[in-house]
N, C-alpha and C positions, 0 to 999 in steps of 0.2 A: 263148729261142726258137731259139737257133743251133743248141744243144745238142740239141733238138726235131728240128730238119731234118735234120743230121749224122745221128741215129739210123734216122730216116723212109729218107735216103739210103742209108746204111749197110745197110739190110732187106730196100730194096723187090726188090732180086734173088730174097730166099725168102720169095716171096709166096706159092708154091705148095705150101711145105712142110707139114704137116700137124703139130699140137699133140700129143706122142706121150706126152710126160714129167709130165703132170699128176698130182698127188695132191693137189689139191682137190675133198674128195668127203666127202660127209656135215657134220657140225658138231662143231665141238669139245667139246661139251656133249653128256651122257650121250643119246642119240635121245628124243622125246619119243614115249609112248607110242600115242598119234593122232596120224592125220591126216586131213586131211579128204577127202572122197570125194563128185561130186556124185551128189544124191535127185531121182527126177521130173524127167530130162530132157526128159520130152515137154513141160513148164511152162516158159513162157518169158511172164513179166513186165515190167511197167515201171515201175521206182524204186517197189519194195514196200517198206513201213514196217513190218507186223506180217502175223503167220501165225499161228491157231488153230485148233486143232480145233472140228469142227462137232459137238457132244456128241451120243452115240449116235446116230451116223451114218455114221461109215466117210469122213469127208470132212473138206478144209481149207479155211477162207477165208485169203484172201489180198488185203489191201487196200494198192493203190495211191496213191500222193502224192497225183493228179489226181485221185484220187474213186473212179475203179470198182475194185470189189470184187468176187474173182470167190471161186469154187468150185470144187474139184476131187476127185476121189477120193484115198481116201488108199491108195494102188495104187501099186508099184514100177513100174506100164507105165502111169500115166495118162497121159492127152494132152488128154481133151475138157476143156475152162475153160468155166465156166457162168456171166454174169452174174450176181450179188448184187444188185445193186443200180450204180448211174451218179450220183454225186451233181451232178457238176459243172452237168448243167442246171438242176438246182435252186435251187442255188448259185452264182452265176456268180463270185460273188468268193474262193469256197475255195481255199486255195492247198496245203490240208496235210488229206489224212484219214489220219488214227492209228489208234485202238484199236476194237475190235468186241470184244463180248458177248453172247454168247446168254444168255437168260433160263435157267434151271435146267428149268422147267418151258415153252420153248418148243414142245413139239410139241400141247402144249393150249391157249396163250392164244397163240404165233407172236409173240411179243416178240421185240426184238434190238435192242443198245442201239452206236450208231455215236460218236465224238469224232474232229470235225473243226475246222479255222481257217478264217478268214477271212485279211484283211491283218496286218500288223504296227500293233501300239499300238491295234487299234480293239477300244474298252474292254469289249464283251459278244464278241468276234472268235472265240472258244473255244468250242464248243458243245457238249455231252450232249444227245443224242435218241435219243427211241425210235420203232421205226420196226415195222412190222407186216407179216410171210410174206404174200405171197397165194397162196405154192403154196409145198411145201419137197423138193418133186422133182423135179429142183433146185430147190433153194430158191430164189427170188424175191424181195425185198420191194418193196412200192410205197410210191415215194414220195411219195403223197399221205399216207401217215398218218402224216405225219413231229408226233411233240410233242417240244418244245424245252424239258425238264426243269431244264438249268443252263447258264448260262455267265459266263466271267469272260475277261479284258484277253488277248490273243491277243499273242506276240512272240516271241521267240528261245528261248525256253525255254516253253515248253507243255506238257509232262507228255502227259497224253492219254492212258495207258494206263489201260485197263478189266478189272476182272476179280471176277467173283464168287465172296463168300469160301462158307465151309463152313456161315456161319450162313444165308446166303439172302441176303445183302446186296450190294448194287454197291461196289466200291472204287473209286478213280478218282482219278489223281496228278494233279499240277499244277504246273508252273513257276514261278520267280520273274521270266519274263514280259518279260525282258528283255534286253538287249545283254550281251555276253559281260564287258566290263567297260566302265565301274571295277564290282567289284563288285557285286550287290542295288542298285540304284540308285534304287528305289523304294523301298527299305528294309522290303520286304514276309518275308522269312525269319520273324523274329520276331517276326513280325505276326500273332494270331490273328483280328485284326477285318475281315478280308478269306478269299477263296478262291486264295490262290495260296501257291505253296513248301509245298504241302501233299499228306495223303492224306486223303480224302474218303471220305464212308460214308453211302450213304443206306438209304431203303427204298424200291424202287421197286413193292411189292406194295400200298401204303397210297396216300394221298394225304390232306393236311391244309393249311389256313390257307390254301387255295388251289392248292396248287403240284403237280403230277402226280408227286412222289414226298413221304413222310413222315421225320420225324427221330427214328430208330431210340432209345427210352426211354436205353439205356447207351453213346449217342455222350459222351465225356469232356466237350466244353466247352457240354453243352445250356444249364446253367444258370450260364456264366460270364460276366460281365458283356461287351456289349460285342464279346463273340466267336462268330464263323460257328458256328454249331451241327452243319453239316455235317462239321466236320474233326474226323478220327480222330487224325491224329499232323502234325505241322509240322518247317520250320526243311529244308530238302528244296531242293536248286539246279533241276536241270531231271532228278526221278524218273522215270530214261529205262529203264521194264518195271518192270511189277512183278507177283507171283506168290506164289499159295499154294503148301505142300507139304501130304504127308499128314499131317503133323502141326496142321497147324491156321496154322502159323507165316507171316508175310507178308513175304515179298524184296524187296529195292529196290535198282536200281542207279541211284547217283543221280551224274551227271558231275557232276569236280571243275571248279576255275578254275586257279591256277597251279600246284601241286603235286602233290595228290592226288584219286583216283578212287575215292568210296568204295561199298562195298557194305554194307545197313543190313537189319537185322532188326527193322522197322516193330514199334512197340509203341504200345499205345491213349495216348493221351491224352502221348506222346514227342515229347520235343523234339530233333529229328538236328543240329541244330546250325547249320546256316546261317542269315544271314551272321556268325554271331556268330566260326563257326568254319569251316573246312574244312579234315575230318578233325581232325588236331590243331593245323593252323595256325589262328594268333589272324587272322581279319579285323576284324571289329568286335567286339573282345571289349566294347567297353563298351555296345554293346548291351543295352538293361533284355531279361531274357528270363523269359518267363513262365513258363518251366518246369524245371530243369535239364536239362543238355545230355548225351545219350546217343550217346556214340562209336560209331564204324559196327565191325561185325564184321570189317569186313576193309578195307586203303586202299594202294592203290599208287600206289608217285610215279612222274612224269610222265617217269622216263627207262625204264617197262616200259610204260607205262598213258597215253592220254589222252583218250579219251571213251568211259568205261565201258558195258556195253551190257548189263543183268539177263537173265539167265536163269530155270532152273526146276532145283527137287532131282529128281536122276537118278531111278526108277525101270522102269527100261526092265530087257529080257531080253539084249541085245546085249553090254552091256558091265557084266557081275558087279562087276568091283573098284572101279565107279562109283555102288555101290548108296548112297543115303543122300545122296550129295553135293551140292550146289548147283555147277551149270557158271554158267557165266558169261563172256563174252569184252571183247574192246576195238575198237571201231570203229577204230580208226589202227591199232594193230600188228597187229590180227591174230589175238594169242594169245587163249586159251581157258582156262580156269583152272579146278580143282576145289575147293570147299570143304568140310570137313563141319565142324560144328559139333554139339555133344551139349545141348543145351540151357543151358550157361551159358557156353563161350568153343569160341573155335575149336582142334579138335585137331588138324588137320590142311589142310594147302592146297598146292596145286601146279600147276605147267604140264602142261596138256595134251597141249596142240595149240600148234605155230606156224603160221597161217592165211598167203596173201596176200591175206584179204578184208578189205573191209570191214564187220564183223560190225554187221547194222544191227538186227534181231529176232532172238530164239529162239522154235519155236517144238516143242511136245509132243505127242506123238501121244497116243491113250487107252491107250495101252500103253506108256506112260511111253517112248517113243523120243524122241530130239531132234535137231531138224534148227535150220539158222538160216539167215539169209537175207544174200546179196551185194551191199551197197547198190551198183546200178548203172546206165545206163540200161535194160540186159534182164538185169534180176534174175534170179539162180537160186541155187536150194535147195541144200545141201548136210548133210551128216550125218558125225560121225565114224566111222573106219575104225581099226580096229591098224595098229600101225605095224610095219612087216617088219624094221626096223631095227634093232629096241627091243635085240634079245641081241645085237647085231655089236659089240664093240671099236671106239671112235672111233679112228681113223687119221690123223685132220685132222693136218697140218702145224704144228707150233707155232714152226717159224723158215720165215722167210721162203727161205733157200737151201732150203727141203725142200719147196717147195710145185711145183717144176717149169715156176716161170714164167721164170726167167734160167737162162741157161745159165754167168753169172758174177753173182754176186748185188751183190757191192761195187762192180763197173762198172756195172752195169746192162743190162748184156746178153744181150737177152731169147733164150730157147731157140726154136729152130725153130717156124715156126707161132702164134710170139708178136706181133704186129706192133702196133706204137706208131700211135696215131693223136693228129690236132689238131682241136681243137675253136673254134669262130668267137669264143663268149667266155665265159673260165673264171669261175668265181664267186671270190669276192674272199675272201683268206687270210689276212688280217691283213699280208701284204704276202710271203710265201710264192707260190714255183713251183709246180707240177706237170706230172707227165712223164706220160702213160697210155697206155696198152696192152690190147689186146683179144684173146682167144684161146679157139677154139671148138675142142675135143676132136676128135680123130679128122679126118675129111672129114665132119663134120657142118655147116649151114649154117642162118644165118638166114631161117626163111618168113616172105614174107608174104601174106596175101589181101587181094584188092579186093572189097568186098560194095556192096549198095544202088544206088540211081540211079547213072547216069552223071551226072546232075549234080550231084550230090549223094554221094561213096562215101563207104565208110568202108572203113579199113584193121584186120587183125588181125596182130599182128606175133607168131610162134611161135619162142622159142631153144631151141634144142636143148641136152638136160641136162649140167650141168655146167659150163655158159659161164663166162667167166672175164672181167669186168673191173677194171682196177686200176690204180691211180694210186700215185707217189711223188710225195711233198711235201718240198720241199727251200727252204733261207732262203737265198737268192739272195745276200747280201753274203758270204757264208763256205764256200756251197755243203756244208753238213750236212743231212744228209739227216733228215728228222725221222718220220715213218710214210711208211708205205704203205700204203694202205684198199683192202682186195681186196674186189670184188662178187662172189657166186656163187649160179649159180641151180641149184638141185640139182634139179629137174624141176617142183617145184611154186610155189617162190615165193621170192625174192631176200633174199639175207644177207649182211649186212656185218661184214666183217672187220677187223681195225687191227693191223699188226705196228710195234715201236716200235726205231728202229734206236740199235744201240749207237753209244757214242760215239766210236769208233774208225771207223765207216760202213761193215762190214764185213758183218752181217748184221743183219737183226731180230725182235725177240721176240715171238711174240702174244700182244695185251692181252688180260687179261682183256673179262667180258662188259659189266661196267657204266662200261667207260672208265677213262684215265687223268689226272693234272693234272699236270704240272710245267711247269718254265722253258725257254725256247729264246732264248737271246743277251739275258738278264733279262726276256724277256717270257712272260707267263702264257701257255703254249699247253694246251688240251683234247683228246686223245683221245676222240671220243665213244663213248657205251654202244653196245650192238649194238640194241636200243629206241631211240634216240634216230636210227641208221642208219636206221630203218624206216616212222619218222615222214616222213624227204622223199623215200625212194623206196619210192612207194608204186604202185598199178595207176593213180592220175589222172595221175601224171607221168611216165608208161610205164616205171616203175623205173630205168633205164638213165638217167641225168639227162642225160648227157655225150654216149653214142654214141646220139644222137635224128638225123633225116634234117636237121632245121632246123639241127641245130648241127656238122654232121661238116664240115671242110675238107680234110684230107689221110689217108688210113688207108697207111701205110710208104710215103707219099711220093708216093701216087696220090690221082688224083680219085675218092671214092667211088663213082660210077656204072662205074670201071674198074675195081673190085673185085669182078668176078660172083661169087669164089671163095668169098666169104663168104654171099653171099645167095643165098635163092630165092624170086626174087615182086619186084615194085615196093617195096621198103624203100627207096630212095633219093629217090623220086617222093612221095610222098603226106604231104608235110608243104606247103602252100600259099606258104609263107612263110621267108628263111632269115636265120637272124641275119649280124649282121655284129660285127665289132672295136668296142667303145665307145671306143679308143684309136687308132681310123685318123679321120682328118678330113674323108674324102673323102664317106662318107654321109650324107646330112642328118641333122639334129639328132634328132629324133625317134624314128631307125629305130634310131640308135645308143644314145639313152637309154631305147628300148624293148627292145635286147638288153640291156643292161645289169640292167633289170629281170626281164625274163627271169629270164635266169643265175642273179640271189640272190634273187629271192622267188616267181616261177610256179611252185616245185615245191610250196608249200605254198598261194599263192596267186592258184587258178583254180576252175575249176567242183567241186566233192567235195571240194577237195585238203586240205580241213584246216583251213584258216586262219579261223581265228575273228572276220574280219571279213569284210563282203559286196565283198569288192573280187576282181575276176579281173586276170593281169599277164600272163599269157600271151600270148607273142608274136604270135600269130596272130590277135588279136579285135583288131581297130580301137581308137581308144583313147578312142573316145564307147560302148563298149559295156564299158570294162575297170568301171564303176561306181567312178569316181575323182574326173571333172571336178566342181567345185561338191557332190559328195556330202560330208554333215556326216560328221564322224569318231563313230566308237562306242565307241575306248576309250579314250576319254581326250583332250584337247587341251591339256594341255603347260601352261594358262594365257593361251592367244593367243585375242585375241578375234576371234572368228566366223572360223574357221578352216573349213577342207573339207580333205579328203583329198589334191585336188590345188586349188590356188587359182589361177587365173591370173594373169599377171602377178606373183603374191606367193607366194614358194617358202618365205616365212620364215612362212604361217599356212596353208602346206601339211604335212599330219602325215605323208603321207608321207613329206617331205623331213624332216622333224622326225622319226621313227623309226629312218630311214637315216644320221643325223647325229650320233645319240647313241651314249654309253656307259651300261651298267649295264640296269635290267628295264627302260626300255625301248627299247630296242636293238631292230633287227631287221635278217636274220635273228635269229630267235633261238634257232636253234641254227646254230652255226660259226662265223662269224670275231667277236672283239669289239669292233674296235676299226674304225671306220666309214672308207668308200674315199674317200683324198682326190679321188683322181679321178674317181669318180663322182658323188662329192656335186658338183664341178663341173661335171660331164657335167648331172645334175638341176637345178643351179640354172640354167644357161642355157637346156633344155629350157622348166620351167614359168616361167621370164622370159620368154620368148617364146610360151606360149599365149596366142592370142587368145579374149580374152574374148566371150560371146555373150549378147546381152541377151535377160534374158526374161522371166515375170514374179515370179520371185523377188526380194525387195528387195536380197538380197546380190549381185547380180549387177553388176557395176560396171564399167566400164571401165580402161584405166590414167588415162587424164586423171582421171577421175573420184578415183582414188585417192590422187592427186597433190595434188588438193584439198584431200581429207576425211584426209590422211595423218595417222598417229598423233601424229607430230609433225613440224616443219619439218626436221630433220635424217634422218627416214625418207625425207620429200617428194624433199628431196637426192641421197639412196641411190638413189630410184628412178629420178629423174630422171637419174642418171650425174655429177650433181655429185656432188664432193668438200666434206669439211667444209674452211675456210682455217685456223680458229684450231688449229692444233697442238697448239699449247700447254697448250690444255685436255684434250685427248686423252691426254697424256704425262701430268698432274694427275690426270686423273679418265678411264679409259680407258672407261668405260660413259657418259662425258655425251653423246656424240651418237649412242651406240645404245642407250638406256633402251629404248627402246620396243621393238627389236626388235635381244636381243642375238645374233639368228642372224645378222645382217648382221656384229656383231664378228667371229665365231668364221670367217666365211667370209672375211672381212678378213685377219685372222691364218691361217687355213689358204692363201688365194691369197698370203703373205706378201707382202699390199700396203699392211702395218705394218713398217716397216723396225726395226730394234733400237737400242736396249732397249726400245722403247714396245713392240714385241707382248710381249714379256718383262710387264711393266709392265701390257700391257692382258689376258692370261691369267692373274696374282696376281690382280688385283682383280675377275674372272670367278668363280674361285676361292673366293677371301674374301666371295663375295655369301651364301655359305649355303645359297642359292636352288639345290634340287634341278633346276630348271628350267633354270637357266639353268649352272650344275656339270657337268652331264652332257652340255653343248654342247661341255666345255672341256679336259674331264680329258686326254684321248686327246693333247692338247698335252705335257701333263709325261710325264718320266720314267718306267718303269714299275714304278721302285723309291718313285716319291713318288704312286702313284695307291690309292687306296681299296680290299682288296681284304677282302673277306667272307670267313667260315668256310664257307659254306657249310652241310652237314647232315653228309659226312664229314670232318672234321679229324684231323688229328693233336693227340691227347688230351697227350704225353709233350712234345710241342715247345711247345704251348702252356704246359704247364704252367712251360717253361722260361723262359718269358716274365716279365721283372721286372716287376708291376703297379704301378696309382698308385693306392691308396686313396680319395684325395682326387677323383681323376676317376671312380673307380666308383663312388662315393658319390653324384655328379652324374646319371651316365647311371639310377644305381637310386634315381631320387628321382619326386617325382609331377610334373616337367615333363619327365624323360630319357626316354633311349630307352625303358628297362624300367618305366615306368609300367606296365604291365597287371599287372605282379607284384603291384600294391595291390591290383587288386581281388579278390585271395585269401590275401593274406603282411600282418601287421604285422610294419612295422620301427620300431624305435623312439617308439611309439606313434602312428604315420597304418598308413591302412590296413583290409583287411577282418579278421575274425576268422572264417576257413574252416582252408585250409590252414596249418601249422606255423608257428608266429610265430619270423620269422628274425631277431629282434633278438640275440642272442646264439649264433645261430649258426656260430661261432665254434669256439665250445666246447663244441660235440656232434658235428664233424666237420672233420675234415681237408682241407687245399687238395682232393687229388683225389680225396675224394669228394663234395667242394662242386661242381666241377665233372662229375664223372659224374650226379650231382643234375640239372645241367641239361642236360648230353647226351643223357641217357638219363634219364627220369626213371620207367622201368617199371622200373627193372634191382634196385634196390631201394628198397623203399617203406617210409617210417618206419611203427611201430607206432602203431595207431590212425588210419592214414589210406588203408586198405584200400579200395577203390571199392566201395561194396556198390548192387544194383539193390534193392528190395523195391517188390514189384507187390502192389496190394492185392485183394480182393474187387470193391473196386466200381470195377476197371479200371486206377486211377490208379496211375503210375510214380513212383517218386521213389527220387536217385540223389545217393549222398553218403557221409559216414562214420558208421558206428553210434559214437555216445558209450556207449550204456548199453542194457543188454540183462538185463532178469529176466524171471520169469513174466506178469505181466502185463503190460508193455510194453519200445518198443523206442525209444530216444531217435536221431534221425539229426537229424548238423548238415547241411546242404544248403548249396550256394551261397550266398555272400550272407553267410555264416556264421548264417543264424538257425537255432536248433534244432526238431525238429518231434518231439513226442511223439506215438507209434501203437499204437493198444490192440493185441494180439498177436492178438485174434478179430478184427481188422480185416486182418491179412495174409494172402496165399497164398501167396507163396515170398520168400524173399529168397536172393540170391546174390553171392556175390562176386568181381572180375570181377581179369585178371590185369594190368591197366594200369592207370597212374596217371591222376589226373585231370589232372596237370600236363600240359601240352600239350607234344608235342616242338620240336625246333626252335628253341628261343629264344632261341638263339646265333649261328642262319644268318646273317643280316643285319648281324651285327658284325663287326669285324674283328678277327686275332685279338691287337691291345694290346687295344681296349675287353675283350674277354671277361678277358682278364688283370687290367683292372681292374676289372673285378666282381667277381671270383673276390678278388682279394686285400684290394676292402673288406668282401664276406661273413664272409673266414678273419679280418679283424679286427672281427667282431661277437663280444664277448666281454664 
């Protein structure tokens, strides 16, 4: 901090100087060929979900979260919005309207088919209806002719999109209906005896057995026991758009859970693979699954990709070299993607666009154009544009002295018009500084504007192009300097940068795109992806995480508000509220554990911002409105019985405190630092020890006396109370006997080091040695960082591992049917357990080499043994089936399938069969090991002989 102020002093004299020397400008990465450009300015929305065209008709609907759905022309000057329809009085409990369909033949029979919600978990809460024009100039519907054709269990995942195929038929997706994790929790994926994790097909022209639509003769599972007759294809997380082309062919983007965002080419009677899989990760591989499991055409992991958003294949006149292609984008980063596919694999796929939106819909004009929509409060349209950049030479800086932000790069002093600012409270670095600096081009300045009520305004804060913020990170006991993470906003939307400083601290080099890993003073540090930069500065966190009005305290040594030089408009005024030090004592408890939260979780965890739980942390909402106090947790609870989010009085069956405390997945942040703030964990536990509880009429609602009572056991009662346990001696014995019940009260023991040595020694082994993933990942962050657990990961070094001396004997163990690599049975005999699918690896040994046993499971597409080629064969009468052909003459075709049973199929029974260029073996099967276990898999494999 000294170091901080000395610079702040050292500056604040050329405060007036002007930023002359910058060459931060464009991207290091060849320009992407779009970008985006807004459509239909005169349209201005609120939190729109889906946009279609209004078939021959020159017009778009456009429906609203809240219900109303309007209309517009499809006109580069419209302006006039024409009600559709107002569901919400109808409805009082709708919380979500989705998808709209017009009938094929609407302007004769005035059909139009609406999917809307209700609340969360209420079990019909998902609706399909159809509703009836009473005028279509503009078109109108009333809602009295509302008939309610389907509905199923309404929750976090809904599906909801509508769309009619080429036969005449409704399609219509569906969720697995529930909380982001753990996983399918209802275990509905590979469920065909229900309507959810599905795509649906009806006939809404017929109507039979009562129901105002009929079940189309060649829907796949009509006549399967037990199973929805409506569903077309299953196994689908939350099928967010989906879409015909002119080929007949059906799109799905379906958001992943923790790795992958896939995009699927829907086939009749297909099973996509959820929960058994996601993409090629095993979730529940042991899942009985009704069908075999059909990989998605295309899957991005979660440091380009994290809540994918379908599109539609390009036909448009605008952009030629996009002819054929399926776009598609990502609601978090932004990008935009092209695929094309030729009917049996993908040939081609690429970035299009890097976006700042949140791509929430695409939607098509009848002339194949494509626009998509900004999920925001006042939505707006946009469309891609060429990019003017595409033939310019990138110029970007790739060392840090070249970028024109120091005028000595290894001191750190910054060039004229560069000025260092302080921020009230930095996010936590695994125990790492940071120095940052803010620098606007030219005499350019930050606007802002005031809009709306005086009682009520709202601000828009405008940077001028090419702003420059950037932070060094430096490890405090040694003072080496470790990155430097430059922000820049190149006129449309913020990019993150990472230069990685040599070991001399001289200058630094820029990272690559998808990040770096190595060590800093033996601790595992991460350079993040430039994706994974985009996920927390996003447009809900005002991108700029650090210089926000709530967090600025000194900009080169002045009071922000004495900085006019930088702004124009109230930027320093229009934050309600300002953080404070979670390191100064003088604030109340609260204000301090509320900046704290802040800092490491409101960029992800507030209203839009991404976080896949219903919690806001945002400094500025009250802390009875953040959705914390007494609310149940949704992914997960650790084990702790009847926990909430935040629990009063009890920070040990709080998940929050419980997520903030841990190492490994679940950790949070979860991207940045890994290893949890001791002094925040203590900032939190004295916070939620001191909420006062509120009785109400929930049973769990308790008091502290009350807890103190019914405590889990007499030595919790203790803990709570601020007694001390007396006997020692048992502690020193057995360091978990007087916190069985809750060993967060240990680990906070040993972290307040108010276990004196060797018993905390002593009570972190037997922490340790519990096995207990629950209670291990309270504890790790205590050892060494040479004795803590670390994973392969997905990139390894293939040649170091190889180096690795394995133990037979323990890879034998982990690849048995209690070890880790259990799910290998359900497709590999070894030594006679096991399925008979894939290559029986009992002598595996002696068909292949250590590396390429291990490129086998690295890469299991890269080469595929003979005879275990993925073949698709679609039959006549719709049915998929996906497996390896054994045998092939004139009159039939023998395929063994999952499961290893063989299926014999007459040859006048097929329409195509194909062969596809990936294994069936799922990748990843290494990630989660460390890398001795993969050493010793790998060297009882090479000793299968």
């Amino acid at each position: 901090m000294t170091r901080v102020l000395l610079l702040c002093l050292a500056f604040s004299t050329t405060i007036h100087a002007q930023w002359t020397t910058s060459r931060i400008q464009g991207s290091p990465e060849a320009a992407k060929p779009c970008i985006p450009e807004q459509a239909f300015p005169g349209i201005v929305l609120h939190e729109a979900l889906e946009m279609v065209p209004m078939p021959g008709a020159r017009r778009f609907i456009a429906v609203e979260k809240g219900g109303k759905i309007w209309s517009f022309k499809d006109a580069p000057d419209a302006r006039q919005q024409d009600l559709l329809i107002d569901l919400k009085p109808g409805h009082p409990q709708l919380q979500y309207a989705y998808g709209i369909a017009f009938h094929p033949k609407w302007r004769e029979n005035g059909h139009v088919f609406l999917c809307y919600a209700y609340g969360d978990k209420v079990p019909d809460g998902t609706k399909l209806s159809r509703f009836k024009l009473s005028q279509q100039e503009p078109p109108v519907l009333d809602p009295t002719s509302e008939t309610v054709l389907l509905t199923w269990r309404s929750g976090g995942h809904n599906g909801a999109s509508l769309q009619f195929g080429p036969d005449g038929m409704l399609y219509i997706s569906t969720g697995d209906s529930e909380v982001p994790s753990p996983p399918d929790p209802l275990n509905t994926g590979q469920d065909i005896s229900d309507l959810l994790s599905s795509i649906l097909r009806i006939d809404v022209d017929r109507t039979e057995n009562g129901q105002a639509y009929a079940i189309p003769p060649d829907n796949p599972f009509l006549k399967t026991p037990n199973a929805m007759p409506e569903i077309w294809a299953f196994g689908f997380r939350n099928p967010w758009k989906i879409s015909f082309d002119g080929k007949g062919r059906l799109w799905c983007g379906d958001v992943g859970w923790e790795l992958w965002e896939m995009i699927h080419l829907v086939q009749r009677g297909g099973n996509h693979g959820w929960s058994a899989y996601e993409a090629s990760q095993p979730i529940k591989p042991e899942t009985q699954r009704p069908e075999p499991v059909i990989p998605p055409v295309a899957a991005h992991p979660h440091t380009e990709a994290a809540s994918i958003t379908g599109g539609y294949v390009y036909h448009g006149n605008r952009f030629p070299e996009l002819k054929d292609a399926y776009i598609y984008g990502d609601y978090e980063t932004g990008k935009i993607w092209a695929l094309w596919h030729d009917g049996k694999q993908v040939t081609r796929r690429e970035e299009i666009a890097d976006t700042p939106h949140k791509i929430v819909t695409f939607g098509q004009s009848e002339d194949g154009e494509l626009y998509w929509m900004n999920w925001e409060k006042d939505t707006r349209i946009y469309r891609l544009a060429p990019n003017p950049s595409v033939a310019k030479p990138s110029q970007f800086p790739h060392k840090l002295s070249e970028t024109g932000l120091f005028k000595d790069t290894a001191s750190q002093t910054p060039a004229a018009g560069v000025l260092p600012f302080e921020i009230a409270e930095p996010m936590w670095q695994d125990g790492a500084t940071a120095t940052r600096f803010i620098a606007l081009p030219q005499s350019s300045r930050i606007k802002t504007t005031r809009g709306g009520p005086p009682a009520k305004p709202n601000y828009k804060v405008e940077w001028p192009a090419d702003s420059v913020l950037a932070r060094t990170i430096t490890w405090p006991a040694t003072q080496q300097r470790i990155e430097t993470q430059v922000l820049h906003f190149d006129g449309e939307t913020w990019n993150g940068y990472s230069y990685r400083w040599n070991e001399k601290g001289t200058d630094a080099e820029l990272v690559k795109a998808d990040g770096e890993e190595f060590t800093v003073q033996k601790q595992p540090w991460r350079i993040h992806s430039r994706g994974e930069c985009a996920r927390c500065h996003t447009n809900w966190s005002g991108f700029t995480l650090g210089f926000q009005p709530d967090q600025l305290v000194r900009i080169a040594g002045k009071e922000p508000a004495d900085v006019s030089e930088l702004f124009d408009g109230p930027f320093t005024e229009w934050q309600p509220a300002h953080l404070v030090s979670s390191h100064d004592p003088k604030p109340p408890l609260e204000t301090r554990a509320r900046s704290w939260l802040h800092a490491n979780c409101a960029h992800c965890h507030r209203r839009h911002g991404g976080g896949s739980v219903p919690l806001m942390l945002n400094f500025d909402l009250p802390t009875a409105e953040t959705m914390t106090v007494y609310e149940k947790p949704t992914r997960g609870d650790f084990g702790i019985s009847d926990p909430a989010v935040i629990y009063p009085w009890a920070p040990h069956r709080s998940i929050l405190f419980q997520r903030v405390a841990r190492t490994g997945s679940g950790h949070m942040p979860m991207i940045g630092a890994r290893d949890p703030d001791p002094a925040g964990l203590k900032l939190l536990w004295e916070w939620i020890s001191g909420i006062s509880p509120k009785k109400g009429p929930a049973e769990s609602y308790v008091s502290k006396e009350d807890m103190l009572q019914k405590g889990d056991s007499e030595h919790e009662a203790e803990l709570l109370s601020g007694r001390h346990p007396e006997n020692e001696h048992r502690i020193h014995a057995d360091p978990l006997h007087w916190f069985r019940s809750s060993p967060t009260h240990l680990m906070m023991a040993v972290s307040n080091e108010q276990i004196p040595q060797p018993r905390r020694a002593a009570a972190i082994k037997a922490a340790m040695a519990s096995g207990d993933p629950n209670i291990t990942s309270l504890f790790e962050r205590f050892l060494p960082p040479d004795q803590r657990v670390k994973t392969l990961g997905m990139n390894f070094d293939v040649k170091k591992l190889l180096a690795v001396q394995g133990n037979a004997k323990r890879g034998g163990e982990l690849l048995s049917m209690t070890g880790k690599m259990a799910a290998c049975f359900a497709c590999h005999i070894i030594n006679g357990s096991g399925h008979d699918f894939g290559p029986d690896l009992s002598k595996v040994g002696a068909r292949l080499t250590r590396e390429q046993i291990l490129e086998s499971l690295k890469q299991p597409s890269k080469v595929i043994a003979k005879g275990y080629e993925t073949w698709v064969v679609t039959l006549k009468d719709g049915r998929v089936q996906t497996g390896f052909i054994t045998r092939s003459n004139g009159g039939s075709t023998t395929m063994k399938l999952p499961g290893g049973q063989p299926q014999a199929i007459a040859q006048d029974q097929i329409q195509s069969q194909q062969s596809q260029p990936s294994s069936l073996m799922p990748e990843g099967l290494l990630q989660s090991m460390t890398e001795q276990e993969a050493a010793d898999v790998v060297s009882y494999l090479s000793g299968l002989k």
